[in-house]
MARGU-493123 format. One record per residue: residue in three letters; x, y, z negated of N, C-alpha, C in turn. Coordinates in pm, whole numbers, padded with zeros to 5 digits, always signed. Atoms other than C-alpha are relative to their C-alpha. Last residue first. Example, Ala and Ser with C-alpha at 12.3 -4.5 7.8 and 13.67 -1.06 7.14 Angstrom:
residues 2
SER-00082-00119+00006+01367-00106-00714-00077+00109-00073ALA+00089-00119+00000+01230-00450-00780+00090+00120+00000
end
This chain:
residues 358
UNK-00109+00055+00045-03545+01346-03301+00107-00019+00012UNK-00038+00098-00035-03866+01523-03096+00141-00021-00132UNK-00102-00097+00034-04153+01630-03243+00119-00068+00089UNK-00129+00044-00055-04480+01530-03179+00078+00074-00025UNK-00103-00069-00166-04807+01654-03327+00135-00130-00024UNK-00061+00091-00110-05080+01621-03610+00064+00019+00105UNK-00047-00063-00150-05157+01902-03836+00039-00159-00007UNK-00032+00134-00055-05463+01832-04110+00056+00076+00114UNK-00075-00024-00185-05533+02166-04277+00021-00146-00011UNK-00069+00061-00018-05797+02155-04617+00033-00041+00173UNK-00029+00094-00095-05986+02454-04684+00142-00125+00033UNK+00057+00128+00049-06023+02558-05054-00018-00125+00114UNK-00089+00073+00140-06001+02935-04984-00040-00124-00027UNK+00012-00037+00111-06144+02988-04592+00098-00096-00144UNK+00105+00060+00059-05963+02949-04308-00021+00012-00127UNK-00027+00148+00117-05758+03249-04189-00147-00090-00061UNK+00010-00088+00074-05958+03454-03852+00093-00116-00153UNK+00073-00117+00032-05725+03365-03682-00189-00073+00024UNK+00163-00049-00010-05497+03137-03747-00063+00106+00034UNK+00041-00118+00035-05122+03062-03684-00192-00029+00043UNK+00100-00029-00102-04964+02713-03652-00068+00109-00054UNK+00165-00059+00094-04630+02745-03738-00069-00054+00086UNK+00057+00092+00174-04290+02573-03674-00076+00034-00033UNK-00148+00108+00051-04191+02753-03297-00084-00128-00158UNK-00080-00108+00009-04560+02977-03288+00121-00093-00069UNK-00160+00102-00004-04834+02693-03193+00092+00128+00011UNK-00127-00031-00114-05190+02908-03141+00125-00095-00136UNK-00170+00078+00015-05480+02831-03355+00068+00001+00095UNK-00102+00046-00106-05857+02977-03391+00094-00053-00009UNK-00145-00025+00051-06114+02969-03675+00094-00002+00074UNK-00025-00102-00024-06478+02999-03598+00188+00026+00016UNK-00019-00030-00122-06557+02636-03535+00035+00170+00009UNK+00061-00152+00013-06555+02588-03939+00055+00054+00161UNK+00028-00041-00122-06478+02245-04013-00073+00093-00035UNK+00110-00029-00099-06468+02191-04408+00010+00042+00171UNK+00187+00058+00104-06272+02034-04387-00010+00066-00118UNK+00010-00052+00123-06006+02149-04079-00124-00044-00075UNK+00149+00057+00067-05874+01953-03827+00020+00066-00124UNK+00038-00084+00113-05561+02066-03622-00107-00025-00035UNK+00193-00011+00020-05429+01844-03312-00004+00093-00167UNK+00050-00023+00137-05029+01935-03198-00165-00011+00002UNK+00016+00119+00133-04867+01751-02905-00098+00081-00089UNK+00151+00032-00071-04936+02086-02636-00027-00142-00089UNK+00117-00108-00019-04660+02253-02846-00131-00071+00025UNK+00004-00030-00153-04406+01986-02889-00149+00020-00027UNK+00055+00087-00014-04339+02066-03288-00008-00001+00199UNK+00029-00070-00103-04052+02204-03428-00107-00082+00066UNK-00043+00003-00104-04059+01999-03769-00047+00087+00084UNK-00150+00011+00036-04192+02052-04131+00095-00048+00126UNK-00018+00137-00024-04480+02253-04018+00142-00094-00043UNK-00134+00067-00020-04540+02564-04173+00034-00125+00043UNK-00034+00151+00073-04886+02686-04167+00146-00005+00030UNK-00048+00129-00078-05004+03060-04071+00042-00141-00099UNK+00103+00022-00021-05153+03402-04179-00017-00150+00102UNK+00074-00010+00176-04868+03520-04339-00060-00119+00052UNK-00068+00149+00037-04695+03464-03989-00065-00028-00120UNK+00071+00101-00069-04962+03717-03823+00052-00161-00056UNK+00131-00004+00080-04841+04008-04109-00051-00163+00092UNK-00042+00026+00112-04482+03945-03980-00136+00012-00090UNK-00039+00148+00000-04550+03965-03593-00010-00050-00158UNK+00165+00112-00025-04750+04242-03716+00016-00116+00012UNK+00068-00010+00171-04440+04413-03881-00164-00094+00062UNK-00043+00047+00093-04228+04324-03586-00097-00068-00091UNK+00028+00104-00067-04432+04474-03314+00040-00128-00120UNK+00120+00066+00015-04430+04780-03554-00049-00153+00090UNK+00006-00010+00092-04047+04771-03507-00149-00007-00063UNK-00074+00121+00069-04019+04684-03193-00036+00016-00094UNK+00064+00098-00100-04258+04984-03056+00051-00145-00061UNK+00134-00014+00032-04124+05240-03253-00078-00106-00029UNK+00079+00140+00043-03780+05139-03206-00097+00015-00058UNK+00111-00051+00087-03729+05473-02958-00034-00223-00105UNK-00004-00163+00033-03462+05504-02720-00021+00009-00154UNK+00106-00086+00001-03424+05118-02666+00040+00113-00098UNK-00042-00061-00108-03066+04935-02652-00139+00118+00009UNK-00108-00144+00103-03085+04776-03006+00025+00095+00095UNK-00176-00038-00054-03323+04543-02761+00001+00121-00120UNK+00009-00094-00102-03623+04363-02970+00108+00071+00064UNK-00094-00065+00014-03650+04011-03137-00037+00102+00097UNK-00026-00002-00181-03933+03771-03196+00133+00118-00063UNK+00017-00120-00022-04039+03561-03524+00060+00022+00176UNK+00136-00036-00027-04181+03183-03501+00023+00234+00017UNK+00103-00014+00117-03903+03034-03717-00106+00103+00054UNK-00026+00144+00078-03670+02867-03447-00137+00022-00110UNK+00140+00120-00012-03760+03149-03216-00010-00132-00073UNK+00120-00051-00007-03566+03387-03430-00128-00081+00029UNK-00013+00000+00127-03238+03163-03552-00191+00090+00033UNK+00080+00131-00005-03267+03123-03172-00043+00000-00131UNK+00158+00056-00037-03249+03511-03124+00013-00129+00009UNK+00059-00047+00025-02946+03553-03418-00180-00009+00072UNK-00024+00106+00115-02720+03258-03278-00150+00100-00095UNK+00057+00161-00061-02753+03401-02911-00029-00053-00109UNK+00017+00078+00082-02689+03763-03004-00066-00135-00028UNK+00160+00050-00001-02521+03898-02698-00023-00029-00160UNK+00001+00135-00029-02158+04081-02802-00195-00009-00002UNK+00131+00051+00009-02071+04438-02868+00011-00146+00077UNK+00029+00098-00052-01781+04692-02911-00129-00101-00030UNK+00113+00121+00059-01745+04988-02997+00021-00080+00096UNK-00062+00062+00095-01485+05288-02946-00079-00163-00062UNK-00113+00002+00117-01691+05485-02799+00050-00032-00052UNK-00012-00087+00128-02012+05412-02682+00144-00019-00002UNK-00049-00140-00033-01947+05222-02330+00018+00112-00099UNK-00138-00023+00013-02018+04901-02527+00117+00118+00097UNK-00066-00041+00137-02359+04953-02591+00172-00028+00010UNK-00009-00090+00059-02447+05017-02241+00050+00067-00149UNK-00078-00100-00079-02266+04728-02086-00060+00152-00054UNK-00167+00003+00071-02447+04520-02331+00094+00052+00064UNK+00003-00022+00103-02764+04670-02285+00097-00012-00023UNK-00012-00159-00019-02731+04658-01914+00001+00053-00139UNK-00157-00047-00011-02638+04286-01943+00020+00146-00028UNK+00049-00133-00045-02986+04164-02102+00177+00049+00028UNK+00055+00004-00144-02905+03804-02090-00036+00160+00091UNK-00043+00090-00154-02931+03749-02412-00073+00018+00135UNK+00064+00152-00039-03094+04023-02634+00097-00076+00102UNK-00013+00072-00158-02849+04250-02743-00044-00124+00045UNK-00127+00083-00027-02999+04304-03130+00037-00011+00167UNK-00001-00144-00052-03295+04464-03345+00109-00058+00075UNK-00100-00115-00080-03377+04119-03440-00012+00104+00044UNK+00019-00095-00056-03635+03898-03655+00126+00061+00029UNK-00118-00047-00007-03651+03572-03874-00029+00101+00118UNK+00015+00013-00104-03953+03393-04045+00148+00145+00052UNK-00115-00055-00088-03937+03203-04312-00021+00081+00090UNK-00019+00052-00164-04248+03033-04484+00106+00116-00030UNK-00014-00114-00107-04262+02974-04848-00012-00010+00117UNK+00084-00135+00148-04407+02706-05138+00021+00162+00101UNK+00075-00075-00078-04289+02416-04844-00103+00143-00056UNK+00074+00124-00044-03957+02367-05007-00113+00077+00101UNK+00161-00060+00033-03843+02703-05184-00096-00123+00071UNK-00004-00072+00131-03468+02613-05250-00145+00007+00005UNK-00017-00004+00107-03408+02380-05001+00016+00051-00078UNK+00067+00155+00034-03631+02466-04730+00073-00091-00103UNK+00098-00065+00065-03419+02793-04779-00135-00098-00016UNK-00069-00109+00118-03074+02674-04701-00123+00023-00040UNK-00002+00120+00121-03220+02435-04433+00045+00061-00165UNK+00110+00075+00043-03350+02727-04223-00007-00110-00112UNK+00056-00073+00061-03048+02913-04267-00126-00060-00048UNK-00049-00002+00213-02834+02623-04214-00085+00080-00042UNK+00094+00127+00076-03083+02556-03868+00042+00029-00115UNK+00160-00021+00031-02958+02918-03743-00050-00128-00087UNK+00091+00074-00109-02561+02808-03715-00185+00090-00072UNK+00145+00046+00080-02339+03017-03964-00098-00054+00083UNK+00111-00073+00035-02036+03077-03731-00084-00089-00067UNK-00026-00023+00109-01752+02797-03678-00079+00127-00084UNK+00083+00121+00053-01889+02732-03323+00062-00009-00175UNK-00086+00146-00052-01814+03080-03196-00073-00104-00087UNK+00086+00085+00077-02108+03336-03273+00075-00141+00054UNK+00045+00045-00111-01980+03652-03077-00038-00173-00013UNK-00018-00119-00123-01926+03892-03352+00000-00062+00125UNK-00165-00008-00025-01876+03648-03639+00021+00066+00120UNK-00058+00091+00113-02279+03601-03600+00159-00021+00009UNK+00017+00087+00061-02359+03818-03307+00051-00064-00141UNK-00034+00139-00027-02335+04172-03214-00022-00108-00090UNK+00020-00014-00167-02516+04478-03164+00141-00094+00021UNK-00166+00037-00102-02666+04396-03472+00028+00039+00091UNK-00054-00094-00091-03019+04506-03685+00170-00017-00006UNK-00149-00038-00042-03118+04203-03850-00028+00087+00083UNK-00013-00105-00140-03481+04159-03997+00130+00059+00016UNK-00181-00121-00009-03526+03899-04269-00023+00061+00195UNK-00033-00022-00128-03908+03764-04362+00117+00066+00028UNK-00182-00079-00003-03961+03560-04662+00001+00073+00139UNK-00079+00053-00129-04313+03446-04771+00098+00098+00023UNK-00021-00128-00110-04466+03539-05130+00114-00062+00113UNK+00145-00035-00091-04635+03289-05353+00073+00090+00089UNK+00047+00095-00004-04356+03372-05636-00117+00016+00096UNK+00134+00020+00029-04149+03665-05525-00031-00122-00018UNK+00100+00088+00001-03849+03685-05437-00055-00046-00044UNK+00022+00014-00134-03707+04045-05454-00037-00154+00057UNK+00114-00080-00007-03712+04040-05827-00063+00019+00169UNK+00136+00052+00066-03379+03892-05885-00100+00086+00009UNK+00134-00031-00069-03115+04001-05615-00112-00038-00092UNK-00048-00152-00019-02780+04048-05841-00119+00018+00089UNK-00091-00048+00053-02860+03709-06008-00021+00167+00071UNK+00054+00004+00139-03171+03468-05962+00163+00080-00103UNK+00140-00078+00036-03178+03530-05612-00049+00021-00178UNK-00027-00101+00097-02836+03519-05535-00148+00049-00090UNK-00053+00022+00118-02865+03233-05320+00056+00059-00134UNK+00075+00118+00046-03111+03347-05119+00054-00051-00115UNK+00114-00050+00039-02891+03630-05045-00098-00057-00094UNK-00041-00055+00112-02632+03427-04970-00065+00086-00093UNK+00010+00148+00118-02820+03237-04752+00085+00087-00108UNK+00112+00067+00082-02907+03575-04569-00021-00114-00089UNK+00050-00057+00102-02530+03699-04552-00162-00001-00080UNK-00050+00098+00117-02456+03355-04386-00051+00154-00102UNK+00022+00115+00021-02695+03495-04084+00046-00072-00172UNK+00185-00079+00056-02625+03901-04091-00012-00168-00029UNK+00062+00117+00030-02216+03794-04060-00134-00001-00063UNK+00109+00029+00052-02058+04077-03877-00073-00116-00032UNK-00013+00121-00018-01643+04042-03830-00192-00012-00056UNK+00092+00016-00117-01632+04410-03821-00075-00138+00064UNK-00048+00116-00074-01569+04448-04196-00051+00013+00180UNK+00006+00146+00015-01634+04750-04311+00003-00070+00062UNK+00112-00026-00081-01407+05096-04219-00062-00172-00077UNK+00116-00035+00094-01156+05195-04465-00137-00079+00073UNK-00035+00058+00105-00805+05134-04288-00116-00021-00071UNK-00045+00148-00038-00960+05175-03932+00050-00057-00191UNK-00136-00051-00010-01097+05546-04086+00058-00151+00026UNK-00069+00067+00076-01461+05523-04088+00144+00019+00050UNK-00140-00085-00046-01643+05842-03899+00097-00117-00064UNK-00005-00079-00056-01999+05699-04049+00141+00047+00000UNK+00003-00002-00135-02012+05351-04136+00036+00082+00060UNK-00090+00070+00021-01934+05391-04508+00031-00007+00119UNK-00103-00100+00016-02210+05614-04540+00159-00072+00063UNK-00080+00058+00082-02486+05328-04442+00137+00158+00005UNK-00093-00045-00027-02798+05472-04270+00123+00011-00114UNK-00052+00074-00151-03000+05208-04421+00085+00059+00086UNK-00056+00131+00072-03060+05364-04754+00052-00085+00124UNK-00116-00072+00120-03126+05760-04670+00065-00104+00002UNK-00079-00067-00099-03393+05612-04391+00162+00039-00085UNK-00022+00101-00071-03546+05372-04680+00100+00077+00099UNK-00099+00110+00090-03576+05637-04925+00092-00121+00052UNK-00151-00103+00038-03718+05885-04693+00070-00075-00086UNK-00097+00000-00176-03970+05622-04575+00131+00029-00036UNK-00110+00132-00055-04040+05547-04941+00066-00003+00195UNK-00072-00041-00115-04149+05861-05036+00080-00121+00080UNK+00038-00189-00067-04351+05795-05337+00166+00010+00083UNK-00086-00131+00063-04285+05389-05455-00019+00112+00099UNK+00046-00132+00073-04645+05251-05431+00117+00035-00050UNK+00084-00069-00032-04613+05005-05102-00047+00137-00118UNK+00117+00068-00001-04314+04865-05218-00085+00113+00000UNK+00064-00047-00030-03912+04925-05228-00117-00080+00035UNK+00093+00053-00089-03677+04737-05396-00082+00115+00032UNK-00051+00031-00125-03332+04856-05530-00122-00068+00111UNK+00041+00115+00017-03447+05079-05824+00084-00049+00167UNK-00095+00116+00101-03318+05381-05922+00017-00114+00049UNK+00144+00076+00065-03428+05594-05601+00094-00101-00099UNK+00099-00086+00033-03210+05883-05403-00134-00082-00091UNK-00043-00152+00005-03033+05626-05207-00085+00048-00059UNK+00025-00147-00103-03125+05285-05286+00039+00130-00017UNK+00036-00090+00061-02878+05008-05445-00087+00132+00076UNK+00015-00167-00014-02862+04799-05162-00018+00020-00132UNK+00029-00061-00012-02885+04372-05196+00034+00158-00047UNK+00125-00093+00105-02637+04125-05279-00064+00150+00105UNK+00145+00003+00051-02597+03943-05009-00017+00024-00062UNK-00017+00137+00011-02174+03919-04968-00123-00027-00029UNK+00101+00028+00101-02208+04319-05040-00050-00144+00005UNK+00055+00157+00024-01837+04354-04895-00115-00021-00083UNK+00084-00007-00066-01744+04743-04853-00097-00120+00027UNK+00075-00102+00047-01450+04747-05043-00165-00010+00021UNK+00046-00114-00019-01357+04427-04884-00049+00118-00078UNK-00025-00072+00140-01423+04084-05009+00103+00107+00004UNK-00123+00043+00078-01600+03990-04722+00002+00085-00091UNK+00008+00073+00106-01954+03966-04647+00146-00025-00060UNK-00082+00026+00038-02063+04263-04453+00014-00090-00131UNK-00112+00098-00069-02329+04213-04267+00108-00036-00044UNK-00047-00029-00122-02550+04462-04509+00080-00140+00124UNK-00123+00042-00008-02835+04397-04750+00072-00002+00162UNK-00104-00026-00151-03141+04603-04748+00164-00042-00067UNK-00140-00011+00067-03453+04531-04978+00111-00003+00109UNK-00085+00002-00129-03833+04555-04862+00111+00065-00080UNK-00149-00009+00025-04147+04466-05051+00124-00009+00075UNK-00192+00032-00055-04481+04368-04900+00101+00107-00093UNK-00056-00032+00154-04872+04301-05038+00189-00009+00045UNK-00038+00075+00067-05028+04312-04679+00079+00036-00118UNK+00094+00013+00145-05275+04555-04575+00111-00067-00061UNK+00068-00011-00034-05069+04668-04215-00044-00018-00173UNK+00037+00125+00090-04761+04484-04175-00132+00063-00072UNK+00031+00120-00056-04757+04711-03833-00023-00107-00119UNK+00127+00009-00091-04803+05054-04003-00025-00162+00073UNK+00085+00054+00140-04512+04943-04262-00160+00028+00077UNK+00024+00158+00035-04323+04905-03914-00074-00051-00141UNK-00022+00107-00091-04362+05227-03786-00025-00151-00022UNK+00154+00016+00013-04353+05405-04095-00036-00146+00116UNK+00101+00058+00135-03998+05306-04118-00126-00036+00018UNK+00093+00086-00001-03881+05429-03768-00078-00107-00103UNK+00150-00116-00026-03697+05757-03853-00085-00123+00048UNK+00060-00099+00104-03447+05503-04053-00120+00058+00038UNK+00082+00129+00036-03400+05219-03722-00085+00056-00127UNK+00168+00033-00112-03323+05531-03526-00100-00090-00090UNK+00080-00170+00045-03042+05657-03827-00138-00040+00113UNK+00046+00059+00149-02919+05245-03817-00104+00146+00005UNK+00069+00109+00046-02853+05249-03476-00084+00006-00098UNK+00074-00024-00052-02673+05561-03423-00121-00053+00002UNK+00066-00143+00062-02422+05498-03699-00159+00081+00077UNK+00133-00003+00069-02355+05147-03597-00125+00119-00040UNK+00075-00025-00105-02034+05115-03427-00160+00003-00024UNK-00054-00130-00039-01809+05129-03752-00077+00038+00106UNK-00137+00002-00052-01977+04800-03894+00036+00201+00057UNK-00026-00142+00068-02267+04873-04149+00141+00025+00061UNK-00146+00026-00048-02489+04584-03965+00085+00147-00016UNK-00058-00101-00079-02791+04590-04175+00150-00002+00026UNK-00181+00038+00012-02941+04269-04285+00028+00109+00101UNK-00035-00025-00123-03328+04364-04390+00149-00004-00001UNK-00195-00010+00020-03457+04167-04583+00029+00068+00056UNK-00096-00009-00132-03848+04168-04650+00088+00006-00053UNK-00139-00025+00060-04069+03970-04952+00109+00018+00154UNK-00085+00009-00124-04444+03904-04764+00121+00062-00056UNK-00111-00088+00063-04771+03867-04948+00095-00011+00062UNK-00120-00011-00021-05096+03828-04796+00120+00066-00043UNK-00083-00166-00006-05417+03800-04919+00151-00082+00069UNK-00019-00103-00163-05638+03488-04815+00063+00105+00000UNK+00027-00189+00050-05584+03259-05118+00050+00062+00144UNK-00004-00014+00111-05524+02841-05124-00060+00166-00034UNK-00027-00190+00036-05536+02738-04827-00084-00004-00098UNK+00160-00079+00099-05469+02351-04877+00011+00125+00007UNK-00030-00175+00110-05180+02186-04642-00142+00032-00045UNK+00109-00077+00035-05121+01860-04478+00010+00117-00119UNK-00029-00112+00129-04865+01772-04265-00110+00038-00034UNK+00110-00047+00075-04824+01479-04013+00007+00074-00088UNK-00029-00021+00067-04534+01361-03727-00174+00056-00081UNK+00150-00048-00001-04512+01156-03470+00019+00059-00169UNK+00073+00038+00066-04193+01095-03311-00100+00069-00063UNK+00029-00136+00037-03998+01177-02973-00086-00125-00111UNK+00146+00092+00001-03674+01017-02964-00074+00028-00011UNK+00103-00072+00129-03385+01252-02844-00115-00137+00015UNK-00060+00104+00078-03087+01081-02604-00117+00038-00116UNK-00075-00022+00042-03185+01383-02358+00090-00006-00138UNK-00181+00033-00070-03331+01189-02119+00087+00080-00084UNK-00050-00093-00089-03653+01117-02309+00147+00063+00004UNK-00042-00093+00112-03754+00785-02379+00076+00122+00094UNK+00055-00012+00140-03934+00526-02215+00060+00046-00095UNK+00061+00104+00012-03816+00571-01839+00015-00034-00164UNK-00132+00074+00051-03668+00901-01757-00096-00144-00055UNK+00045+00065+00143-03870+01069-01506+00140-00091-00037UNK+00079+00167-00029-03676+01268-01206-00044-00063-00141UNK-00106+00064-00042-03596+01649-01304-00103-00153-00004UNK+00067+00091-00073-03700+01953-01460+00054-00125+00062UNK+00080-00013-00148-03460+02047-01705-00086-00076+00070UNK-00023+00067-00102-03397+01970-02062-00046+00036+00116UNK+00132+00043-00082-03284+02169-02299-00012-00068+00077UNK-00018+00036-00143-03002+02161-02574-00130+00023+00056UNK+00094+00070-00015-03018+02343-02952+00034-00021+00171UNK+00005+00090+00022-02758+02530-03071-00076-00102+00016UNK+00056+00031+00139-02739+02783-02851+00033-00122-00083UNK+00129+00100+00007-02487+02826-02610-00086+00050-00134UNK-00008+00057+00078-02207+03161-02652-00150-00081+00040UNK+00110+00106-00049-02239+03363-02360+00033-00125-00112UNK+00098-00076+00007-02057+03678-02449-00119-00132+00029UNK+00044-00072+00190-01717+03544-02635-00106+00061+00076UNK-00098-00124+00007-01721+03230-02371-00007+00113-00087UNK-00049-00070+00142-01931+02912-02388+00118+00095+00082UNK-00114+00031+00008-02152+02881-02048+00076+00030-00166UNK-00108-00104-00077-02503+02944-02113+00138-00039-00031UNK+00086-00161-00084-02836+02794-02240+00119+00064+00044UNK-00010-00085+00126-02679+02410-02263-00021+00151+00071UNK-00105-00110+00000-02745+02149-01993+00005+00074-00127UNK-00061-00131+00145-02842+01794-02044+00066+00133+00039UNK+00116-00102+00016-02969+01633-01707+00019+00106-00072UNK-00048-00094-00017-02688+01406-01635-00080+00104+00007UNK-00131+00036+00043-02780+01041-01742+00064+00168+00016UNK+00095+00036+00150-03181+01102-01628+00171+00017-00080UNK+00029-00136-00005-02990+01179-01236-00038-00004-00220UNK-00106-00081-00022-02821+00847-01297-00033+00125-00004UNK-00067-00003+00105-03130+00666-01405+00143+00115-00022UNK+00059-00041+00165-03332+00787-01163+00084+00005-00092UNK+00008-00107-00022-03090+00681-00871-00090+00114-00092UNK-00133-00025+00052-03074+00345-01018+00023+00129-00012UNK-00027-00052+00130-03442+00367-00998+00144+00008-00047UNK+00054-00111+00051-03448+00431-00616+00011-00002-00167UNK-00118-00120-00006-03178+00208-00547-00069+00092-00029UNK-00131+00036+00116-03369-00117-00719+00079+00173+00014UNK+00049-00049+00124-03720+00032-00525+00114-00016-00105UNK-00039-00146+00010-03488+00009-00184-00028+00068-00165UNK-00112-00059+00013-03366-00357-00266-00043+00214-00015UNK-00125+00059+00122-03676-00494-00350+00121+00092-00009UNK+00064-00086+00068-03857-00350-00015+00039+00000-00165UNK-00034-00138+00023-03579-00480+00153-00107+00089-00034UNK-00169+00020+00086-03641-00858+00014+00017+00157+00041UNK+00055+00036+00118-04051-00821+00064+00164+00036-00042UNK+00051-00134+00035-03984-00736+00429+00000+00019-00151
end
């Protein structure tokens, strides 16, 4: 009895192992509308025996941080897609300004508009930021006079409207590499738009992906992240946002590509590049971006009001100790943050502990 009780427990873990060996899937077939992410998951599935099945190690990780000052400051992007299929887009995303300066609410913010287009093109602003319509300057902030109307004027792109195939900009949209470029312009044709002390937030409006359906020679999401963790270390947070064909939503992308002459792709490379840094994304397919758009601006006031971790952390891993302890203070896990409410006071010292995996 002893010898085929031996044998069955041998075929049961072989049978582990093998299932543990083939677990890895990726979020969607590759083709030009289902482009993977860059990141793998793992499915439910038989245990894997002291490490997890999808060759990852998980390790322990620590960060400490000092709040330093409870205001909030917040330097926006917005990467407008100025392709030929756009014109409708961009004039919704205009009458919805207030909208989203109603959702960032008290905070100390600024907001500059670079387009997708990064070639060298007529039409190629390769991250430099907008000149505004109707205003000298190229930033906008809570005390220039009319700034909706400045912003609406500035985001509905001319260039877009009726383009002539010889004239039109690029269609090859690149909102992703045009934010490192951005970044990297900061102390040239963008100076003044980042701030010292002030966190970054970019907001793409697309109704397609990174190189228009985000093959594997596209700007990946992590470069962005690593592009800006090396320049500003942990002195900023990130956080990334869409107007865009969510994955998965088909009726969006069968509706935007019945327009006329347009075409459209999911944006798989744009929403991970989102949940990677704690923001969210909304459909380019809605009437009204009222609703997205102040959802946005809060999402983007709530990140202020957060930590950066220097890894993704596994959620239910993370402990938080604060000293002074102050049982009033809450904490939710948002991709690489941990968000507060109410913020701890000036002079508190964060302790994060968690898992990550490798």
């Amino acid at each position: 009895m002893k010898t085929r009780l031996d044998l069955i427990f041998a075929l049961l873990l072989g049978l582990s192992l093998v299932a543990c060996q083939n677990r890895q899937v990726e979020f969607a077939s590759v083709g030009s509308d289902e482009v993977p992410s860059d990141q793998d998951i793992d499915l439910p599935g038989p245990p894997c025996p002291k490490r997890p099945c999808d060759g990852n190690t998980v390790e322990s990780g620590h960060d400490v941080f000092f709040q330093t000052r409870k205001d909030g400051r917040v330097d926006i992007l917005v990467v407008d897609d100025n392709s030929g299929s756009m014109e409708v887009e961009q004039r919704m995303m205009g009458d919805r300004f207030n909208s989203f300066v109603t959702g960032l609410g008290d905070l100390d913010w600024q907001i500059a508009i670079t387009t997708t287009d990064v070639s060298n093109g007529p039409h190629g602003l390769d991250g430099s930021i907008l000149q505004m319509t109707g205003f000298p300057g190229r930033i906008l902030d809570p005390s220039t006079p009319d700034a909706d109307i400045i912003f609406k004027n500035t985001v509905a792109r001319p260039e877009t409207v009726n383009c002539a195939p010889a004239n039109c900009p690029s269609g090859h949209e690149q909102p992703l590499f045009a934010s490192i470029r951005a970044m990297e312009k900061r102390n040239s044709d963008n100076v003044g738009l980042f701030r010292d002390g002030s966190d970054l937030a970019i907001v793409i409006l697309s109704d397609e992906d990174e190189l228009s359906t985000g093959p594997t020679n596209a700007t990946q999401p992590q470069y962005v992240i690593d592009k800006f963790q090396s320049i500003w270390g942990p002195e900023k947070k990130l956080s990334v946002y869409g107007i865009i064909v969510e994955p998965g939503d088909s009726r969006c992308l069968n509706l935007q590509r019945g327009q006329t002459g347009n075409t459209a792709h999911y944006g798989h490379l744009i929403s991970n590049l989102s949940n990677k840094t704690g923001g969210i994304t909304g459909s380019i397919c809605d009437t009204d971006y009222s609703q997205t758009l102040e959802a946005i601006g809060k999402n983007v006031k709530d990140l202020i009001e957060s930590v950066e971790l220097s890894h993704v952390p596994i959620p239910d891993s993370v402990q938080v100790t604060l000293d002074p302890a102050d049982p009033n203070v809450q904490w939710v896990v948002k991709g690489n943050k941990v968000l507060f409410d109410p913020v701890p006071e000036a002079g508190t010292r964060i302790d994060v502990d968690y898992k990550y995996l490798k």
